[in-house]
Every structure is written in C-alpha cells, then in structure tokens.
Residue, then its C-alpha position, 0 to 999 in steps of 0.5 A: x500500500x502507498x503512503x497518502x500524503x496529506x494536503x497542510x492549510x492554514x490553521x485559521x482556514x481549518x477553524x472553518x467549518x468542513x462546508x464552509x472551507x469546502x465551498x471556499x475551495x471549490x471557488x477559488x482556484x489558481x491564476x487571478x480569476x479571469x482574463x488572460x492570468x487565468x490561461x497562464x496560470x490554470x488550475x491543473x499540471x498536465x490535467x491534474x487539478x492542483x485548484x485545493x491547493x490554490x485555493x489554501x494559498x488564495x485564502x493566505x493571501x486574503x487573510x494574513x498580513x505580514x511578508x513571513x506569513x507570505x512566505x509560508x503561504x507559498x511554502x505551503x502551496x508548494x508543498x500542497x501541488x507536491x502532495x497532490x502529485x505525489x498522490x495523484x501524479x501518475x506516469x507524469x509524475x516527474x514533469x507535474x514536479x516540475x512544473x509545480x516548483x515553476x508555480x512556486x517560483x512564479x509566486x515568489x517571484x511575483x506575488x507580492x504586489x498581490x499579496x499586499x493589495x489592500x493591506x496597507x502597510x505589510x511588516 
C-alpha cells in the first residue's frame, strides 16, 4: 500500500467549518480569476487539478498580513501541488514536479504586489 500524503492549510482556514472551507475551495482556484492570468496560470499540471491547493494559498493571501506569513503561504502551496502529485501524479509524475516548483517560483517571484493589495502597510 502507498503512503497518502496529506494536503497542510492554514490553521485559521481549518477553524472553518468542513462546508464552509469546502465551498471556499471549490471557488477559488489558481491564476487571478479571469482574463488572460487565468490561461497562464490554470488550475491543473498536465490535467491534474492542483485548484485545493490554490485555493489554501488564495485564502493566505486574503487573510494574513505580514511578508513571513507570505512566505509560508507559498511554502505551503508548494508543498500542497507536491502532495497532490505525489498522490495523484501518475506516469507524469516527474514533469507535474516540475512544473509545480515553476508555480512556486512564479509566486515568489511575483506575488507580492498581490499579496499586499489592500493591506496597507505589510511588516
């Protein structure tokens, strides 16, 4: 039998209700929602949905405030595209890796001006 790994949210998105943070994630996925973001950015690696996790990270992004804690949210979605495909990856499993550590760096890269929209001050 093989090891499942597990997906890691955010302790105040466990604090939801199972309906609450479930519909939370069935409606937030990768890329900014729309237009052209959307087709760079989709929600699956060579058609294996990654949008749990995306929607974990969305959830950081929306609720925390400080650059550490956006450090750790895009940790966190690393680690979720990586448990996913590990779970679920298949014979395209090495190149799924790939490109969800290409997800990650793009985030790191340039998810800062999205994280801190609306936040005022960030420290």
């Amino acid at each position: 039998m093989s090891r499942q790994f597990h997906l890691d949210y955010h302790p105040g998105m466990m604090a939801m209700t199972t309906a609450d943070r479930a519909a939370y994630l069935g409606s937030h996925g990768c890329g900014p929602g729309s237009g052209p973001g959307d087709w760079l950015v989709p929600d699956r690696l060579l058609g294996l949905s990654i949008k749990p996790a995306c929607g974990g990270h969305d959830w950081e992004y929306e609720h925390t405030a400080s650059w550490e804690a956006r450090k750790q949210a895009d940790k966190r979605l690393l680690d979720n595209m990586v448990a996913i495909v590990l779970n679920r990856g298949g014979w395209l499993k090495t190149p799924r890796m790939w490109l969800a550590w290409r997800y990650y760096q793009a985030v790191r890269t340039f998810g800062g001006p999205f994280y801190a929209k609306g936040k005022g001050e960030i420290k």
